[in-house]
C-alpha positions as CSV (number, residue, x, y, z in Angstrom):
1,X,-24.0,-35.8,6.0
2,X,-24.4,-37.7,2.9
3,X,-25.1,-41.2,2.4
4,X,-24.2,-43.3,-0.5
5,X,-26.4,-46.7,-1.0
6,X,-25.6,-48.7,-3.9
7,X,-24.8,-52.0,-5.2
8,X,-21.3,-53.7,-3.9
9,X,-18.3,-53.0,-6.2
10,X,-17.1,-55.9,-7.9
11,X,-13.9,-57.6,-6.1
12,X,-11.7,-56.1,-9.5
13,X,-12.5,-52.3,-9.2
14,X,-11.9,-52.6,-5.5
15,X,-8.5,-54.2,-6.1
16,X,-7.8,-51.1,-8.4
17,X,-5.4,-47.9,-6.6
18,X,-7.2,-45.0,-5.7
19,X,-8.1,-42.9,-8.8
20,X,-5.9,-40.1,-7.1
21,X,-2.7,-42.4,-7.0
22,X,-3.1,-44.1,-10.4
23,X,-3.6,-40.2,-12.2
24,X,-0.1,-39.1,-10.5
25,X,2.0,-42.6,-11.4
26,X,0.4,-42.0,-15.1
27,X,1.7,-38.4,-15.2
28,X,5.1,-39.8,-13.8
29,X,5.7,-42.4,-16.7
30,X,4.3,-39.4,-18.9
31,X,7.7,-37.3,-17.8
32,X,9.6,-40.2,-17.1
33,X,9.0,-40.9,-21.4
34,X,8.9,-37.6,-23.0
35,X,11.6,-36.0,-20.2
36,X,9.3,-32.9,-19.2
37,X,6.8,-32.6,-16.8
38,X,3.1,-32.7,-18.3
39,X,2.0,-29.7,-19.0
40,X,-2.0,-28.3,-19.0
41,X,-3.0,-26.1,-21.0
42,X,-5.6,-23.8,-19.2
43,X,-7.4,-20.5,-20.6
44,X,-5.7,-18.0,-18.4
45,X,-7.9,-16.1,-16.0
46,X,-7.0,-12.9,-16.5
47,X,-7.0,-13.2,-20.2
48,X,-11.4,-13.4,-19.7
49,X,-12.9,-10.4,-21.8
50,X,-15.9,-9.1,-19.9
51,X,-18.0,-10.3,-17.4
52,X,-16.5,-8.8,-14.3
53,X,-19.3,-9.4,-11.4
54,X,-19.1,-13.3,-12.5
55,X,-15.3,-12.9,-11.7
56,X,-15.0,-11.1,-9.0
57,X,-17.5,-13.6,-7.5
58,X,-15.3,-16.2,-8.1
59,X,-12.4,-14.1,-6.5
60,X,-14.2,-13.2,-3.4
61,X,-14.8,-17.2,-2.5
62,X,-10.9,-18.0,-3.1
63,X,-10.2,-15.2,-0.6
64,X,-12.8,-16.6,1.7
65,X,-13.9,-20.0,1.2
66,X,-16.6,-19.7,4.2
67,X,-18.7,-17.3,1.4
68,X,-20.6,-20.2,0.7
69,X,-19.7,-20.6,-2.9
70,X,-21.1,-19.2,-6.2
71,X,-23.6,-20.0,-9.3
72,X,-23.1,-19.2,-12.4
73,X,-25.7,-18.6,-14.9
74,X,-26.2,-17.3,-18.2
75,X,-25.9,-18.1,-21.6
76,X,-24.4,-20.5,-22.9
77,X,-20.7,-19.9,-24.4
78,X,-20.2,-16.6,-21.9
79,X,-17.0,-18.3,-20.3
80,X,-18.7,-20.0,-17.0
81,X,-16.5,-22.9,-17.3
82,X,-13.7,-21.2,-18.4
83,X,-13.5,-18.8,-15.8
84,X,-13.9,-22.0,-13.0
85,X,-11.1,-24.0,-14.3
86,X,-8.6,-20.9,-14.7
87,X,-9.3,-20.0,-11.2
88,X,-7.4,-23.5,-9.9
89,X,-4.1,-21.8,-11.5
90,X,-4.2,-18.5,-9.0
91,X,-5.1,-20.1,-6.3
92,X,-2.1,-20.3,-3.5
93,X,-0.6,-23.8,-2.8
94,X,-1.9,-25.5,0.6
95,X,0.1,-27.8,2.9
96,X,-1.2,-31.1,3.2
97,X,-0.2,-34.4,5.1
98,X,2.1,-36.4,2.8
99,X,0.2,-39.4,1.3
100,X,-3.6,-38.8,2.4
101,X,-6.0,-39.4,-0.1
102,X,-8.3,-36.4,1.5
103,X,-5.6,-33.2,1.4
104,X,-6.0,-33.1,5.0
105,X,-4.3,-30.1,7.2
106,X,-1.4,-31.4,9.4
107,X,-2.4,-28.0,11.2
108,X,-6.0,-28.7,12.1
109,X,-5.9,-32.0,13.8
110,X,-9.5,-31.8,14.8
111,X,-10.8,-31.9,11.0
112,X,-8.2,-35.0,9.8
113,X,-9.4,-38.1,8.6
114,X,-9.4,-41.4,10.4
115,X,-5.5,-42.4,8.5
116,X,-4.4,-39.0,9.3
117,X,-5.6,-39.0,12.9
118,X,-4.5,-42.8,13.7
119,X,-1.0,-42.1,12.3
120,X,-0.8,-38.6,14.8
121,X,-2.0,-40.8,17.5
122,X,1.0,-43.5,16.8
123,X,3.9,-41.4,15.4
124,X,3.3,-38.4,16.8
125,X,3.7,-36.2,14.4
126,X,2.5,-35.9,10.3
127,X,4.5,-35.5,7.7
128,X,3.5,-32.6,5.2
129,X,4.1,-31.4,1.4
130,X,2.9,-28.8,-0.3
131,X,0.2,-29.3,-3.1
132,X,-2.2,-27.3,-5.3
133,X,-5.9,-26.3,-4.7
134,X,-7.9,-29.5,-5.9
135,X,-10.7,-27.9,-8.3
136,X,-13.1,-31.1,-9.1
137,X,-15.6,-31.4,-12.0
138,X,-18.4,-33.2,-11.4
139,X,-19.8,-34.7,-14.2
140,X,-23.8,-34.4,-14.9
141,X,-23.8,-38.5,-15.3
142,X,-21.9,-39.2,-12.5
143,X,-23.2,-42.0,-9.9
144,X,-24.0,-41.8,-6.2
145,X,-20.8,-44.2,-6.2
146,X,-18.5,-42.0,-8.4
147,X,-19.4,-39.1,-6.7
148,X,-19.2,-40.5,-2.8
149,X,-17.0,-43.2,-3.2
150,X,-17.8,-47.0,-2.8
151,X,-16.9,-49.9,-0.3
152,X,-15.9,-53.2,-1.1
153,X,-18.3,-55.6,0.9
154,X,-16.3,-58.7,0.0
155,X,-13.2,-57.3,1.4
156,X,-15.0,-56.3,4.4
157,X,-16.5,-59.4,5.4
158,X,-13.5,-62.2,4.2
159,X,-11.1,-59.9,5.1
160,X,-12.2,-57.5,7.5
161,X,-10.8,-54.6,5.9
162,X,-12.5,-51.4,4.9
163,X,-11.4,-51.4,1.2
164,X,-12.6,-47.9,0.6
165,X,-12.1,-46.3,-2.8
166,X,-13.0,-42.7,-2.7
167,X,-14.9,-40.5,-4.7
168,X,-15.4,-36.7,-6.1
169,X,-16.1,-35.1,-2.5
170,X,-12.7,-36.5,-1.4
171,X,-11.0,-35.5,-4.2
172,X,-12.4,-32.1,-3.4
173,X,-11.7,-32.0,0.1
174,X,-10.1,-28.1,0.9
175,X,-10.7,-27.3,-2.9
176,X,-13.7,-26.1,-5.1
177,X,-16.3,-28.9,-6.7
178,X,-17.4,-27.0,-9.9
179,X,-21.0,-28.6,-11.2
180,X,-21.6,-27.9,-14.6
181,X,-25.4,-27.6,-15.7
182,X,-26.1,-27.8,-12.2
183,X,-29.7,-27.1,-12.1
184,X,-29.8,-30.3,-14.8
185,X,-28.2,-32.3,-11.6
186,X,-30.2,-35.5,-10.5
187,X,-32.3,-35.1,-7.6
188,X,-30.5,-37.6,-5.1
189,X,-26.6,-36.2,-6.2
190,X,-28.7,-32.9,-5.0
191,X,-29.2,-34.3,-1.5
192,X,-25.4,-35.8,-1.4
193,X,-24.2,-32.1,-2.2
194,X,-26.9,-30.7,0.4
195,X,-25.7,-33.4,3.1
196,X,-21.9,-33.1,2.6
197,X,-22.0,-29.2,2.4
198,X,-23.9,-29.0,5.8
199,X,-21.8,-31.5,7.5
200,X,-18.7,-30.9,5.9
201,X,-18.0,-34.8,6.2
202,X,-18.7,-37.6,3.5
203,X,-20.8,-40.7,5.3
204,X,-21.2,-43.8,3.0
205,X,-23.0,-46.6,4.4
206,X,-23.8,-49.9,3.0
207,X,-24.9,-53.3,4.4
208,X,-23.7,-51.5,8.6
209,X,-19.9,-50.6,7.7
210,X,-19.9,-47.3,7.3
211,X,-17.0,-44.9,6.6
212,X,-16.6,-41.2,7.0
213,X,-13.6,-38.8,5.8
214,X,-14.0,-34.3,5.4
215,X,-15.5,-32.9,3.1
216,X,-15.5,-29.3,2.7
217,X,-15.2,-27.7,-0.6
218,X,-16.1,-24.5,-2.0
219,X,-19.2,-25.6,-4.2
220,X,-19.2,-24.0,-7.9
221,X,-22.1,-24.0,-10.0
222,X,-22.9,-23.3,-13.8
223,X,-26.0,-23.4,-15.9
224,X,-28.4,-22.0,-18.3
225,X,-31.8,-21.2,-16.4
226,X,-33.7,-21.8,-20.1
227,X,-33.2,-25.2,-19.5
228,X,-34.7,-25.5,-15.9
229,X,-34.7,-24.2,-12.3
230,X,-32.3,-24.9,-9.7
231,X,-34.0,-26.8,-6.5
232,X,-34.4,-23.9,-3.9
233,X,-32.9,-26.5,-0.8
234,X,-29.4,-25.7,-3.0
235,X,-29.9,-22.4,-4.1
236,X,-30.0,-21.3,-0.6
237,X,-26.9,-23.1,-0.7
238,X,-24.8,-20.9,-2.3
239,X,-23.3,-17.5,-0.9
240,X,-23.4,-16.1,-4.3
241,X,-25.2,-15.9,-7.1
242,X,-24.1,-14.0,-10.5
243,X,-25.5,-13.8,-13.9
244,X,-23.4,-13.4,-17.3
245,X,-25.1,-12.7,-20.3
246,X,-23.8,-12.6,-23.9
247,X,-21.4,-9.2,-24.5
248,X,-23.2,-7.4,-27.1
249,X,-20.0,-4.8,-26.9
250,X,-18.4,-4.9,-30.5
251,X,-14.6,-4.4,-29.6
252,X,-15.1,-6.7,-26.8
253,X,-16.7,-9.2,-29.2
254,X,-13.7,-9.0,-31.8
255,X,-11.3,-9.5,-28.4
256,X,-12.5,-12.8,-27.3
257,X,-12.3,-14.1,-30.7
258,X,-8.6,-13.0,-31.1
259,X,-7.8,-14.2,-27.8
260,X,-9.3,-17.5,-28.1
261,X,-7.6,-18.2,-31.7
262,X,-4.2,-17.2,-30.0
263,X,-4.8,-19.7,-27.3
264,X,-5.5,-22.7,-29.8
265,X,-3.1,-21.6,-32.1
266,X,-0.1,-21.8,-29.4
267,X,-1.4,-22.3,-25.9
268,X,2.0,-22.2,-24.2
269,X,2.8,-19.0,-25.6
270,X,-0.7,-17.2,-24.7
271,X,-0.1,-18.4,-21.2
272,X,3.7,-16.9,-21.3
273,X,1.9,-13.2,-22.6
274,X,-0.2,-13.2,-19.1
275,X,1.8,-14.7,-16.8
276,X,2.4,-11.4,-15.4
277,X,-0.8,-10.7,-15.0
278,X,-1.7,-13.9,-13.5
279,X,1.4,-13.8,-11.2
280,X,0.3,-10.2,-9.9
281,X,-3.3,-11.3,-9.6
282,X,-1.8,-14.7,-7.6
283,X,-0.3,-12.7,-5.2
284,X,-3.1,-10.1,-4.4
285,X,-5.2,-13.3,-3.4
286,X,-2.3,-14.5,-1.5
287,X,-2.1,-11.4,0.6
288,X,-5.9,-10.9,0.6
289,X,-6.2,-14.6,2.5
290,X,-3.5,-13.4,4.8
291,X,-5.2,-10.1,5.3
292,X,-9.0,-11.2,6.1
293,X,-9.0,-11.9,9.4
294,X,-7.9,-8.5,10.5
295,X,-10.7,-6.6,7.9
296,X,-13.3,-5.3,10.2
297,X,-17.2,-4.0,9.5
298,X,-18.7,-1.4,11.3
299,X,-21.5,-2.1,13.3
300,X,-23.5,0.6,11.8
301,X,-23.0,-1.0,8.5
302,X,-23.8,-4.5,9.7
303,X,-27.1,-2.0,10.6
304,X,-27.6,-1.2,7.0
305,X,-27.2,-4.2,5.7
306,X,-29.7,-6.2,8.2
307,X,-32.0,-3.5,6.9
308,X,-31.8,-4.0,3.6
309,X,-32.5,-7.3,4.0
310,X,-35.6,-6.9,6.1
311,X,-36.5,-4.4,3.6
312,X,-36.5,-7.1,0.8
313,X,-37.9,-9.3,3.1
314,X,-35.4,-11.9,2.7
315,X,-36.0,-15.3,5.0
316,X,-33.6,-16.4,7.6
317,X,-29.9,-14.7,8.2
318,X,-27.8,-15.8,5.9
319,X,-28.2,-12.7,3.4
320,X,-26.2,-10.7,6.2
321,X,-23.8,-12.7,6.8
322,X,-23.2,-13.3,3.0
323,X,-23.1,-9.6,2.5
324,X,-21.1,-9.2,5.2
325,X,-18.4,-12.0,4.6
326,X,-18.0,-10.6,0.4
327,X,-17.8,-7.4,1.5
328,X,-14.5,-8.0,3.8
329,X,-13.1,-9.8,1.3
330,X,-13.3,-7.3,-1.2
331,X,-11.9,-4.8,1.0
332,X,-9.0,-7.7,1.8
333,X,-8.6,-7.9,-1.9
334,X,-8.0,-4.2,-2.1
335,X,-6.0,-4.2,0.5
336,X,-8.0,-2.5,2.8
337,X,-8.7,-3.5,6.5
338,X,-12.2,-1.7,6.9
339,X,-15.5,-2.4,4.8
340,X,-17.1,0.6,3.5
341,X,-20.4,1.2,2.5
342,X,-19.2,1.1,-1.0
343,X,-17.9,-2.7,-0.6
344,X,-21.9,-3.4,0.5
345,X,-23.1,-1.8,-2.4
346,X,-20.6,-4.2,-4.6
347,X,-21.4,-7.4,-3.1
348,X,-25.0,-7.1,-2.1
349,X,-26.7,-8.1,-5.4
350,X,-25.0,-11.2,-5.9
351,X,-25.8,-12.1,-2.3
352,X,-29.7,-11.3,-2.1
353,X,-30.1,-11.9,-5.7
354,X,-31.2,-15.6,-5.3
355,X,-32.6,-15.2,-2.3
356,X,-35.9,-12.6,-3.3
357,X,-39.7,-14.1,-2.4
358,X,-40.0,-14.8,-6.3
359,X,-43.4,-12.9,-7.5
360,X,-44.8,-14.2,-10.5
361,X,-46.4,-10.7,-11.4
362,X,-43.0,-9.2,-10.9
363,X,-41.7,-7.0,-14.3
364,X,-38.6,-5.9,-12.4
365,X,-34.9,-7.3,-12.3
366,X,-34.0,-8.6,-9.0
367,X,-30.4,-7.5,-9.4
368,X,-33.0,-3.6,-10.0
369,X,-34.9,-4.3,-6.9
370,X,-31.8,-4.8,-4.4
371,X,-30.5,-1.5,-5.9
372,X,-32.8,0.4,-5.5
373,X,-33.8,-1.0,-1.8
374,X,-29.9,-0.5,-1.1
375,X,-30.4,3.4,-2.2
376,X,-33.3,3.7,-0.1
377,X,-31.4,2.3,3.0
378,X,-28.1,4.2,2.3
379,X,-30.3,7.6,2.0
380,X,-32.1,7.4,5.0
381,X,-29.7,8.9,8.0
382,X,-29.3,6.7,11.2
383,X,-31.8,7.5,13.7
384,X,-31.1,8.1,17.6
385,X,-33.0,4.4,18.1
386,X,-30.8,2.5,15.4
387,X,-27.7,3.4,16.3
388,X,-28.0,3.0,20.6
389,X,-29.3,-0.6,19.2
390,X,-25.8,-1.3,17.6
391,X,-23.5,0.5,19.7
């Protein structure tokens, strides 16, 4: 759990409405004045050039949020950003109980908030709507406050009201909180993230009122390892980890360019060119979702795959159970409702990449190590021993 400590709030930003509220009365008086809804303008996701393991990484954690997440690193300008922010317009739209400032799920009453809850408990019943996918930026200046939200003391102790006005980790509550330049984050927003993606609930504490709403998000991280390292505690963190690195292809070169001039140029009508493509890709991940739970792995594969990771001598489990989470998803994505040994192979760099004993004398790629570990393990035939262990 997280815990946010910080100076009181001043009486006037406590009066203000909740960020959430105030951005969706401004967008109202915005079509209320110009007579058309506001539109945004967002590279589409299909119209990336290149960098297909940073994508499908991406795809894999909207199919199965319970992946863990996925950094992002590479050079700078290779589309991180880009792809994170087009990803929020393919994602399928969630129900959510009318009004609550956390997105919660009228259909999982054990994970509502303490509003949510209270008002089942009265009424009896929670009135839903339907809403997109919240995908949350979180700034690299943000505050402890900002980011976990802040209580107003003088409210609580003339008034005896919790005057609560939350922060990013609400806001991202059932969504994805993308961290740009994440390995640039401050050290104690580090331990917030750590905290809240354990727990899955928000805790902020100050002067013995304390308040606590959900927060589970799919955490989204960028950067540019050049410019430092990411704190191990975090990069364990994440299910995934992919790399981009600048296309040296020519034709794919002269692509992006073109693309990106048509976007600026006339945004709407870029975005009308794909939306096939996006609609089609929109509904694969619709189906995929729906088609998870029924995708089964072998548990001669689940063998292989524990193998491989003792054979890399990776610490702790969660390098199986990454491996083996990605790889039914990707065989939901294709529509399929058994992993093969093919779908390990896909998935199993980006999910042991990170997670290698680092060797400073080490000349060879980690994403070259994993593969040629995973050939050794594939090649070898299942002995008499391994498989009455899994059986």
């Amino acid at each position: 759990m997280s815990r946010a400590h910080g100076l009181a709030g001043s009486a006037q930003s406590s009066l203000q409405m909740p960020k959430k509220l105030k951005t969706k009365i401004i967008d109202q008086r915005i079509s209320a004045a110009t007579g058309a809804p506001r539109r945004r303008f967002v590279y589409p996701f299909t119209a990336i050039v290149g960098q297909q393991e940073m994508k499908l990484a991406l795809l894999l954690c909207a199919i199965d949020p319970n992946i863990g997440g996925v950094v992002i690193m590479g050079h700078r300008g290779t589309g991180k950003s880009t792809a994170v922010r087009a990803l929020a317009d393919l994602l399928p739209r969630i129900r959510m109980v009318k009004g609550c400032l956390y997105s919660c799920d009228p259909q999982r009453v054990n994970e509502l908030c303490v509003e949510c809850a209270n008002r089942l408990s009265e009424q009896g019943s929670l009135l839903s709507e339907t809403g997109m996918v919240p995908v949350v930026d979180l700034p690299l200046g943000a505050t402890e406050d900002r980011v976990c939200g802040t209580i107003d003391i003088e409210r609580a102790l003339v008034e005896a009201i919790k005057a609560f006005e939350p922060g990013l980790l609400a806001s991202a509550n059932r969504g994805f909180l993308y961290v740009d330049e994440v390995n640039l984050l401050d050290d104690h927003l580090v331990d917030v993230l750590l905290d809240a993606a354990a727990s899955g609930r928000n805790v902020v504490e100050r002067e013995g009122i304390s308040v606590t709403h959900p927060a589970r998000f799919v955490l989204v991280g960028s950067g540019n390892p050049e410019e430092g390292e990411l704190r191990p505690q975090l990069l364990d963190r994440f299910g995934l980890y992919t790399q981009v690195t600048t296309i040296t292809d020519i034709a794919e070169r002269v692509e992006i360019v073109t693309q990106r001039e048509n976007f600026d140029n006339d945004p709407i009508s870029f975005q009308k060119s794909h939306l096939d493509e996006q609609q089609k890709l929109a509904r694969k991940i619709t189906r995929a979702k729906k088609l998870f739970a029924a995708v089964a792995i072998d548990r001669e594969l689940l063998a292989v795959v524990a193998e491989l990771c003792l054979t890399l001598r990776i610490d702790g489990h969660r390098g199986e159970l990454t491996i083996a989470r990605s790889a039914r998803a990707l065989a939901a994505f294709e529509g399929r409702r058994k992993v093969t040994s093919d779908d390990v192979h896909r998935v199993a760099v980006m999910s042991l990449r990170h997670r290698l004993r680092r060797d400073p004398f080490e000349t060879v790629d980690s994403g070259v190590r994993i593969e040629q570990a995973l050939r050794e393990v594939m090649s070898i035939p299942s002995s008499a021993s391994r498989l009455a262990m899994v059986k």
